[in-house]
Short mmCIF file of the C-alpha atoms (twelve columns), coordinates in Angstrom:
data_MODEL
# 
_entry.id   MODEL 
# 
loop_
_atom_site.group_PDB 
_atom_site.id 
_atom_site.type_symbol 
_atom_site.label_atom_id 
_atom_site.label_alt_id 
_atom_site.label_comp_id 
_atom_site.label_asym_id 
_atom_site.label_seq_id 
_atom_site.Cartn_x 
_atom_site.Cartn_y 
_atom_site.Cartn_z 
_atom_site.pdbx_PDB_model_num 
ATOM 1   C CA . UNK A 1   0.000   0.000  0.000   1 
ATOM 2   C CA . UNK A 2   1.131   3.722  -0.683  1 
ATOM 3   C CA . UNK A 3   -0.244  6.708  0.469   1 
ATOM 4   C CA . UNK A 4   0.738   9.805  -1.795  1 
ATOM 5   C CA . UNK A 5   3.267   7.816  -3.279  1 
ATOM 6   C CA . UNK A 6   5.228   7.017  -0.064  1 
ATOM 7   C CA . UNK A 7   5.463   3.303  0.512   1 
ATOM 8   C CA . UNK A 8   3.625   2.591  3.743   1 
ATOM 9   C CA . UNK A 9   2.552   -1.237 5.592   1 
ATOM 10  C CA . UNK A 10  -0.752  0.903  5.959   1 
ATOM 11  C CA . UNK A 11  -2.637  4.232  5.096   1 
ATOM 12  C CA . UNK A 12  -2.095  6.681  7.091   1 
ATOM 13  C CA . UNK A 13  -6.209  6.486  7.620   1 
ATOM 14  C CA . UNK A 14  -7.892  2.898  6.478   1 
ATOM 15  C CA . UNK A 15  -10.810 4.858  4.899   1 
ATOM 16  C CA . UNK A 16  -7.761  6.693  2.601   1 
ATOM 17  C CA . UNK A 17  -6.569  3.337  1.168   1 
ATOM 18  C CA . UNK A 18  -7.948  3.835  -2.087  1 
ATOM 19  C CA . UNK A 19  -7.873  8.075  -2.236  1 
ATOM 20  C CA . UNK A 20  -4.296  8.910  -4.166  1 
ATOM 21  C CA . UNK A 21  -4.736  12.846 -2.194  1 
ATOM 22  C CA . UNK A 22  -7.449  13.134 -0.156  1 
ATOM 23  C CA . UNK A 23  -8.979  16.345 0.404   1 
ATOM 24  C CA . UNK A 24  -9.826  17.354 4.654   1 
ATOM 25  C CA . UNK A 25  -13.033 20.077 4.301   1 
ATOM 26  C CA . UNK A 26  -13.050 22.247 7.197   1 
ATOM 27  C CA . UNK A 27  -15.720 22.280 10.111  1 
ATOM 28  C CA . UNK A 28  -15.306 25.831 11.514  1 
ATOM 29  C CA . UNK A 29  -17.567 26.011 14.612  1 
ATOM 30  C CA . UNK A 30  -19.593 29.032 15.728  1 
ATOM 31  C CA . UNK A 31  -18.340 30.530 18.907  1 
ATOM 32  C CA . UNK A 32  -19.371 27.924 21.376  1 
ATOM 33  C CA . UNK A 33  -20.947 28.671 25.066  1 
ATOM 34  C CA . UNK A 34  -18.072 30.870 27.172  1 
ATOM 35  C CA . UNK A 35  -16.398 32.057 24.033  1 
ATOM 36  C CA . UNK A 36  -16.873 35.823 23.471  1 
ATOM 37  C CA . UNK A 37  -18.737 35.849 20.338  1 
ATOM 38  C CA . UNK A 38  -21.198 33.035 21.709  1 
ATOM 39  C CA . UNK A 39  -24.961 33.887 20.166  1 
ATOM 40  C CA . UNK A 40  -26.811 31.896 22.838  1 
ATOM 41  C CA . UNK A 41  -27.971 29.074 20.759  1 
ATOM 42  C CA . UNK A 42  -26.294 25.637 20.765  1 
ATOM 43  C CA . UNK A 43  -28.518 24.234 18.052  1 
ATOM 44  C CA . UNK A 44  -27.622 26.869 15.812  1 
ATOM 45  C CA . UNK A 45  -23.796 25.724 15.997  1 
ATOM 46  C CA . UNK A 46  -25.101 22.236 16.000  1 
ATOM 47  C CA . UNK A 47  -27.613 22.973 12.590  1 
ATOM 48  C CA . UNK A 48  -24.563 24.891 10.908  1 
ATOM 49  C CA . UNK A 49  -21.653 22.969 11.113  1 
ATOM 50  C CA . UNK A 50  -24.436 19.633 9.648   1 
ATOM 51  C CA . UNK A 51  -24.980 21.349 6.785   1 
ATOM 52  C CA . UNK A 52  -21.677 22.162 6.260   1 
ATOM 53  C CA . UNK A 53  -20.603 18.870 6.620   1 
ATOM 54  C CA . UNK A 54  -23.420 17.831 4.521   1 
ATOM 55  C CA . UNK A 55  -22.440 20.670 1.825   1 
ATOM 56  C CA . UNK A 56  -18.955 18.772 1.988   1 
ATOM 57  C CA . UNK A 57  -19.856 15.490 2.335   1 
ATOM 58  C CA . UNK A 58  -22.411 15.404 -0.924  1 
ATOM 59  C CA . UNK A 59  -19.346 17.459 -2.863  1 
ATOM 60  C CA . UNK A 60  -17.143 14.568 -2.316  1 
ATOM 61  C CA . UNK A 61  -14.795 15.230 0.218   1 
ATOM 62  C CA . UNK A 62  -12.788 12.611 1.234   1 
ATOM 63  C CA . UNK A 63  -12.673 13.655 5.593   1 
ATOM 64  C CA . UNK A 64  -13.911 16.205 7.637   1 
ATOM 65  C CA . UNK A 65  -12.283 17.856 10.535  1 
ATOM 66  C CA . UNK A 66  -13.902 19.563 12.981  1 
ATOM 67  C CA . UNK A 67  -12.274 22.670 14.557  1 
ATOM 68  C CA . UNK A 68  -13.407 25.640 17.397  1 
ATOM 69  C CA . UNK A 69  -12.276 28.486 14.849  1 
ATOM 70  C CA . UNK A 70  -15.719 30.793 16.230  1 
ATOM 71  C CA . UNK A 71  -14.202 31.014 19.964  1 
ATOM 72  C CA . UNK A 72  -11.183 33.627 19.694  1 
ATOM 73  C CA . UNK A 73  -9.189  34.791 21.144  1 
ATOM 74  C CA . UNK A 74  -7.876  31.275 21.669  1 
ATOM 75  C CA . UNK A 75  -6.497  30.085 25.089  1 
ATOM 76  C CA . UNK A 76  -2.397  29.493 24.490  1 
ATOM 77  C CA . UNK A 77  -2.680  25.880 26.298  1 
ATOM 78  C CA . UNK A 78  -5.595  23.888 27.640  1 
ATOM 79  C CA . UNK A 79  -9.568  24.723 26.848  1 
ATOM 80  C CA . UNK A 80  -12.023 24.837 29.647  1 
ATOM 81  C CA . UNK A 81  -14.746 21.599 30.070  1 
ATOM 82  C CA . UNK A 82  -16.992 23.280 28.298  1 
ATOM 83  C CA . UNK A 83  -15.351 23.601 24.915  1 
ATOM 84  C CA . UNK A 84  -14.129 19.843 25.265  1 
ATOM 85  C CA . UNK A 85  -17.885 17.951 26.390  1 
ATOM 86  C CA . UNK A 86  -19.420 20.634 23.402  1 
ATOM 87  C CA . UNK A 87  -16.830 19.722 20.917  1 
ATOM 88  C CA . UNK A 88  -17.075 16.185 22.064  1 
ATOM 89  C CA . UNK A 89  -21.098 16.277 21.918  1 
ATOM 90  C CA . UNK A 90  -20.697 17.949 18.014  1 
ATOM 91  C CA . UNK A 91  -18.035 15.177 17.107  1 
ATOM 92  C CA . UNK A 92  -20.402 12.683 17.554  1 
ATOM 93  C CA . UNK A 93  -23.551 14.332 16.177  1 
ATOM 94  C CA . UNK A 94  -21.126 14.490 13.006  1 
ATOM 95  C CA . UNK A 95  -19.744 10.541 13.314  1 
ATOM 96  C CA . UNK A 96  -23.700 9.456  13.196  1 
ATOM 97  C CA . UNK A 97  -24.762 10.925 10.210  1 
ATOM 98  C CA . UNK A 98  -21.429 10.641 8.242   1 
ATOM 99  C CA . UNK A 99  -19.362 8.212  6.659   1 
ATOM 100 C CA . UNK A 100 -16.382 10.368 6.720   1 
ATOM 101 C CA . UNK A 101 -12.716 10.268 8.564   1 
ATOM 102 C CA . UNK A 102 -13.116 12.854 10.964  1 
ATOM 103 C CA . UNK A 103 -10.516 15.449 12.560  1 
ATOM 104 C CA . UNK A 104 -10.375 17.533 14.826  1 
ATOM 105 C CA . UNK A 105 -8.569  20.411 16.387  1 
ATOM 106 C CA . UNK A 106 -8.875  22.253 19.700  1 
ATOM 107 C CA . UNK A 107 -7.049  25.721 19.010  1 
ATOM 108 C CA . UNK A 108 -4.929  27.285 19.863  1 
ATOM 109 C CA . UNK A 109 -2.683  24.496 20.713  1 
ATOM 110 C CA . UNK A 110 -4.788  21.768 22.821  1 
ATOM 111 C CA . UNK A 111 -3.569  18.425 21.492  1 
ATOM 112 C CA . UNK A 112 -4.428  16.648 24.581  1 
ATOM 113 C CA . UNK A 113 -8.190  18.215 24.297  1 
ATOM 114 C CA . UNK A 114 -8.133  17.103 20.722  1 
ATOM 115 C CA . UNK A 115 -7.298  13.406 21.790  1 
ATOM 116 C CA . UNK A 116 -9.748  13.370 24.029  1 
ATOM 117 C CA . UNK A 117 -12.569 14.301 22.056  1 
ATOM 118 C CA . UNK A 118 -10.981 11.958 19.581  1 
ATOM 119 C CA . UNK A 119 -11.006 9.168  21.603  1 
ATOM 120 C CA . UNK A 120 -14.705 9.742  22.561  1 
ATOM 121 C CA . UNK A 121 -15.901 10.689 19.551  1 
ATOM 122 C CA . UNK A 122 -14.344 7.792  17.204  1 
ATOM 123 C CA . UNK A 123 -12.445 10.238 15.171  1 
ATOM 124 C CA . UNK A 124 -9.860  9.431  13.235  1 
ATOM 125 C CA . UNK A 125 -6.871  12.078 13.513  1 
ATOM 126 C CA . UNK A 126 -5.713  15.378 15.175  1 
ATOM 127 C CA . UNK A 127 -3.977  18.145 13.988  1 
ATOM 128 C CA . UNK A 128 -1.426  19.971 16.532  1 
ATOM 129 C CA . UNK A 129 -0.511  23.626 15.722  1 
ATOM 130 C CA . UNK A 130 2.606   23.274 17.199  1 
ATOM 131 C CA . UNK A 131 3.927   19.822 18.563  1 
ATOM 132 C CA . UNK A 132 7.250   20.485 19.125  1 
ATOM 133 C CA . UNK A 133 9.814   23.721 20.010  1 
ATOM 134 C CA . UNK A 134 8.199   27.049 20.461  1 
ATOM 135 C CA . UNK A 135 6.383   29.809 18.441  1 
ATOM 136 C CA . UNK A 136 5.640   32.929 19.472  1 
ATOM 137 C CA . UNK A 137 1.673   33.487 18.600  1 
ATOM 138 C CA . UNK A 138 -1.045  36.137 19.105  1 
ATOM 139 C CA . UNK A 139 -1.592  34.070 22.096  1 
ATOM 140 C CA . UNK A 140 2.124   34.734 22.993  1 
ATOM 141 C CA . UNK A 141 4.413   31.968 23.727  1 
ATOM 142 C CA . UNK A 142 3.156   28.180 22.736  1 
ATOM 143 C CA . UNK A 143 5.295   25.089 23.305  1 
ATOM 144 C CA . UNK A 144 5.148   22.002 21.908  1 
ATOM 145 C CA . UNK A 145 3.781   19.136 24.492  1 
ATOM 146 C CA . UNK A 146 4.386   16.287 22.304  1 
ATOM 147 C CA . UNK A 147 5.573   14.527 25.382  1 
ATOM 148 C CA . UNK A 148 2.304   14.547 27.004  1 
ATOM 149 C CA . UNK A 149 0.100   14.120 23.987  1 
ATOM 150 C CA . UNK A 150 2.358   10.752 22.980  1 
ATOM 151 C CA . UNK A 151 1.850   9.274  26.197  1 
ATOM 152 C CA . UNK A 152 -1.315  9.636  26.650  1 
ATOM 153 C CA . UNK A 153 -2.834  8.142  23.610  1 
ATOM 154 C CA . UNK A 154 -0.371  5.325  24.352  1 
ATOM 155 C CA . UNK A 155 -2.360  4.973  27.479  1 
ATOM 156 C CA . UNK A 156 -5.614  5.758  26.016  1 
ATOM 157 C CA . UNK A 157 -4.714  2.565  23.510  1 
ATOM 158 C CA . UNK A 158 -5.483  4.996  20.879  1 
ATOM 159 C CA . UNK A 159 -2.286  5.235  18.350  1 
ATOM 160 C CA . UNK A 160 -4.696  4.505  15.257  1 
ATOM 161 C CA . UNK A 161 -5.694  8.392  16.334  1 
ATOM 162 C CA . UNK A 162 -3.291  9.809  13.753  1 
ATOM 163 C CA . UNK A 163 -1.605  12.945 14.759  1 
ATOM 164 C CA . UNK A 164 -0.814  15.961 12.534  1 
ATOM 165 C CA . UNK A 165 1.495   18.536 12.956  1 
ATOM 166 C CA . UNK A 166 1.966   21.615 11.524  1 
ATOM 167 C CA . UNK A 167 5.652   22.886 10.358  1 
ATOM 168 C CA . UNK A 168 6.245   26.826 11.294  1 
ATOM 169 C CA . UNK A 169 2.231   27.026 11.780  1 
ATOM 170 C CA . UNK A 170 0.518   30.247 10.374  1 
ATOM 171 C CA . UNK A 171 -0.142  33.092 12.685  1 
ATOM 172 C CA . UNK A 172 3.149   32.243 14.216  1 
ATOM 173 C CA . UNK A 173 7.036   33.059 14.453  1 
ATOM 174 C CA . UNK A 174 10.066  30.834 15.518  1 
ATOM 175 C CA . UNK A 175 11.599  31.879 18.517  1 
ATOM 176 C CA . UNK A 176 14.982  31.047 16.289  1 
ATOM 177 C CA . UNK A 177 15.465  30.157 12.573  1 
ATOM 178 C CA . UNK A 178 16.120  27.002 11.463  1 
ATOM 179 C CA . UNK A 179 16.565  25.433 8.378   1 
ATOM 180 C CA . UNK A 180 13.135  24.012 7.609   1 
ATOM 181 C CA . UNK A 181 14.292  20.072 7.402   1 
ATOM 182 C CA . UNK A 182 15.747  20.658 10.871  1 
ATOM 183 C CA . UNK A 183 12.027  21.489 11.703  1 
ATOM 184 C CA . UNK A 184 10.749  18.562 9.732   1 
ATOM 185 C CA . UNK A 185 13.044  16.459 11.350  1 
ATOM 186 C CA . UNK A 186 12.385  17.301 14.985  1 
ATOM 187 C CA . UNK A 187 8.471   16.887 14.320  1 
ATOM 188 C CA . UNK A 188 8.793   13.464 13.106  1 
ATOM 189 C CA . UNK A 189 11.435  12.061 14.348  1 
ATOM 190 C CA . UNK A 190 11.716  13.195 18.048  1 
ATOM 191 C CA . UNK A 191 7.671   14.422 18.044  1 
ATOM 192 C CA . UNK A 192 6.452   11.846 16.641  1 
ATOM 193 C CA . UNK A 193 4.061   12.991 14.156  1 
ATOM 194 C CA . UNK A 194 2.019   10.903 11.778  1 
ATOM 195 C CA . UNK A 195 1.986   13.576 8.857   1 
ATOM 196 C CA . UNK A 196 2.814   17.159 8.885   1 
ATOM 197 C CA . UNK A 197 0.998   20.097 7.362   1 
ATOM 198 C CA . UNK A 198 2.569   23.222 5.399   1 
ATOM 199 C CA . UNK A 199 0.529   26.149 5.654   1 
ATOM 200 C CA . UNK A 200 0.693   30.217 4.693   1 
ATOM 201 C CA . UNK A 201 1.327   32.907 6.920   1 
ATOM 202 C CA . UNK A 202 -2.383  32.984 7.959   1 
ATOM 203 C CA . UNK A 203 -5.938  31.155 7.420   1 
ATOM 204 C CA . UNK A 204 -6.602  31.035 3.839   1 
ATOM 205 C CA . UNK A 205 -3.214  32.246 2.481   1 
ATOM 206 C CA . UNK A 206 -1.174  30.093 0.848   1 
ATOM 207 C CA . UNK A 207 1.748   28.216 1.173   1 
ATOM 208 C CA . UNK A 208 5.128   29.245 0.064   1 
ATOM 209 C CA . UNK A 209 6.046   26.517 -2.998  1 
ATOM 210 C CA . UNK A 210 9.753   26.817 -1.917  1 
ATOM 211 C CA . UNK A 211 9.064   25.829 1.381   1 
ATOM 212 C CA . UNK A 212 6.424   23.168 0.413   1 
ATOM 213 C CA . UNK A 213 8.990   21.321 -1.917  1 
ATOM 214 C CA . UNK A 214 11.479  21.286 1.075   1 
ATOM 215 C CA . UNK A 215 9.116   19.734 3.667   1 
ATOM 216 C CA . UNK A 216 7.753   17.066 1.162   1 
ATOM 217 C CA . UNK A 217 11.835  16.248 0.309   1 
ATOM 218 C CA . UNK A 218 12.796  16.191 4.034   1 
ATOM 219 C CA . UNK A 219 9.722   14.356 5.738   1 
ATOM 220 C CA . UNK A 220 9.307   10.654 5.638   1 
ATOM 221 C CA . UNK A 221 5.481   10.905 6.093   1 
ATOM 222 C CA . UNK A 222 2.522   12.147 4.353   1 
ATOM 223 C CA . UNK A 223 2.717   16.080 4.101   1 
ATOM 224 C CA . UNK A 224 -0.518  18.173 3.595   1 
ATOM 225 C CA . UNK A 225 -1.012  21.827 2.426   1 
ATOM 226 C CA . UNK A 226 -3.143  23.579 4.985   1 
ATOM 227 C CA . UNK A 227 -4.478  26.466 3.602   1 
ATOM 228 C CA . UNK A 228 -5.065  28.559 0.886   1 
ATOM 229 C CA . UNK A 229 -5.642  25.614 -1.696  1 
ATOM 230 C CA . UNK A 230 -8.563  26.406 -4.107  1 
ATOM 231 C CA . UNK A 231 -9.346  24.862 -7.333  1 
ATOM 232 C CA . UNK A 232 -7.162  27.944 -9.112  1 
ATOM 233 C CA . UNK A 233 -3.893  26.869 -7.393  1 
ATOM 234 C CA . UNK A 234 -4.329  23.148 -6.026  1 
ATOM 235 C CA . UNK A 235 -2.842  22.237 -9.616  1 
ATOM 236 C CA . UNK A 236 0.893   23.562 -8.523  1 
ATOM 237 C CA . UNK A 237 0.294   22.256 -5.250  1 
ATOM 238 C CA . UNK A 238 -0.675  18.950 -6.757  1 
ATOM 239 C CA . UNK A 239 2.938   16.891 -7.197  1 
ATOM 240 C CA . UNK A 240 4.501   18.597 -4.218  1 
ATOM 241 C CA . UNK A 241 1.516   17.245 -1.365  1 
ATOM 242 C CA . UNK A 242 -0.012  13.952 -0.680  1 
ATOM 243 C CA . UNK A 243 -3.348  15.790 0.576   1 
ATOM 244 C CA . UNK A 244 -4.868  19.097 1.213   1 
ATOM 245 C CA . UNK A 245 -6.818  20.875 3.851   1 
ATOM 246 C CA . UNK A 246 -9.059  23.364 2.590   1 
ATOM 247 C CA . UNK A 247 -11.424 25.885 4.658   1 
ATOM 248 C CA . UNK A 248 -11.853 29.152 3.331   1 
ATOM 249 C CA . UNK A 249 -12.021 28.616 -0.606  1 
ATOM 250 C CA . UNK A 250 -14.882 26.266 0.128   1 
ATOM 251 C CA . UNK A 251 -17.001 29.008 2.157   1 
ATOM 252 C CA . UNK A 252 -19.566 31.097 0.263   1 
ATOM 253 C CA . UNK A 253 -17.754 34.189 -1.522  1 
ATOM 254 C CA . UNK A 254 -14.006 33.269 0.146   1 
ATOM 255 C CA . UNK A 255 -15.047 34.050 3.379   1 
ATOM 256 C CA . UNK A 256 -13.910 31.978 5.983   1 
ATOM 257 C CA . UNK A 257 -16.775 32.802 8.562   1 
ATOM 258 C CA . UNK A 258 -19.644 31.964 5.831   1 
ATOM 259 C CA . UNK A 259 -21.142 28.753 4.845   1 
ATOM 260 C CA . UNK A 260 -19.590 26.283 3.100   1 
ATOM 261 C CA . UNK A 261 -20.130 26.638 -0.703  1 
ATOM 262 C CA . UNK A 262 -21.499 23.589 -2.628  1 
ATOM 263 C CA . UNK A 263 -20.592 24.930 -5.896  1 
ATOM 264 C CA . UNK A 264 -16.937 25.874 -4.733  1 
ATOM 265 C CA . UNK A 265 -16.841 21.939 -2.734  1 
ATOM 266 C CA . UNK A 266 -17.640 20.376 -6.880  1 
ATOM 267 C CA . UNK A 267 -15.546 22.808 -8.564  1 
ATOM 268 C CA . UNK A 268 -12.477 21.859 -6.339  1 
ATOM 269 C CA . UNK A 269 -13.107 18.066 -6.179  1 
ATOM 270 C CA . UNK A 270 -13.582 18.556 -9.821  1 
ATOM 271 C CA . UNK A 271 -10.301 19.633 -10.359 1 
ATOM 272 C CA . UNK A 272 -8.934  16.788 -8.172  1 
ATOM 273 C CA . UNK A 273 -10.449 14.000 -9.812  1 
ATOM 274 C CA . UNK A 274 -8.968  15.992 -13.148 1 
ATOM 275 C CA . UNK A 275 -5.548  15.822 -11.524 1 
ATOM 276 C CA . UNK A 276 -6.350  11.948 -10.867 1 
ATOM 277 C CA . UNK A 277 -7.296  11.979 -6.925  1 
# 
């Protein structure tokens, strides 16, 4: 079996065994109860992020990954109860009514929250803003707690819960430079990432090709572009990834805060199955 052309006992998910790039819509929640922007009504969250997934699902997305993008300004380390039994409760609601890999991703940086909810929910993978080292953010310094997050799924019996790491995360600086295959290198190989993800400098823009081409020839797992992929650009993205994550293009007008777009989800998967995925 291969996955993106890297020879592999397994797919990195079972349900991606037969997808050459799969394509990860988004699921960006409303602000949910104790955030700032809250509106007061769980079932609108709840009857937004469906139809979204629906929108996505019916376009032919190959996962979904569900994500608290509605409740900044993020907390720098762990979320309160609230956002984990709410994410947890919306994780299932979206396991029941689709067939989907699912993701998810407690921001800023919660990778133990996003286990958890995981674990509960039957999800498939997390993705960790920043697993290893140090960036400084808009929620000022994050560290990497790969250390915790590694032993507890071990305890949890959970390592088919994939793990997905971002290298030099948008909406972030290094502390120090480093050559990028350094970076690679210390997420996979001392963090212990699944697959790593290569995004812009912030939600929606997109990544730097240079820097792309370096990760993919340095890493020794599945890398992903993780944002600004739309149906204009995934085509140069295309030999350089083995999958994408894609948010904003897919929201009505390029807006990340609207609705998910089922023209824009056909037009990109579209292009995809042009590009043979």
């Amino acid at each position: 079996v291969s996955f993106g052309g890297i020879p592999m006992s397994q797919p990195l998910v079972p349900q991606f065994a037969s997808v050459s790039k799969p394509v990860i819509g988004m699921l960006h929640l409303l602000p949910l109860p104790g955030a700032p922007r809250y509106g007061g009504d769980v079932s609108a969250i709840r009857d937004a992020m469906l139809a979204d997934a629906k929108a996505l699902a019916d376009g032919g997305a190959h996962a979904l990954m569900l994500e608290n993008f509605g409740d900044a300004p993020f907390y720098p380390g762990r979320v309160p109860a609230c956002v984990i039994t709410h994410m947890t409760a919306l994780a299932c609601e979206v396991r029941r009514r689709f067939d989907l890999p699912l993701g998810i991703n407690v921001l800023r940086n919660d990778s133990r929250s996003a286990l958890a909810v995981a674990h509960a929910a039957g999800a498939a993978f997390i993705r960790v803003n920043v697993l290893c080292g140090a960036r400084v953010t808009d929620q000022g310094l994050i560290q990497g707690k790969a250390h915790d997050l590694l032993r507890e799924r071990r305890q949890l019996g959970a390592e088919s819960i994939k793990v997905l790491a971002d290298v030099n995360v948008k909406h972030s600086a290094p502390l120090g430079v480093r050559p990028v295959e350094v970076e690679v290198h210390d997420v996979v190989e001392r963090g212990g990432a699944d697959a790593v993800i290569v995004s812009g400098s912030g939600t929606g823009q997109s990544a730097d090709l240079e820097e792309l081409a370096a990760v993919k020839a340095a890493a020794a797992t599945p890398v992903f572009v993780g944002s600004g992929v739309t149906a204009g650009t995934i085509e140069t993205l295309w030999p350089h990834a083995d999958g994408f994550i894609v948010g904003t293009a897919l929201k009505r007008d390029g807006v990340t805060t609207h609705a998910v777009d089922p023209k824009r989800v056909s037009e990109l998967m579209g292009r995809v199955q042009a590009l043979g995925g």
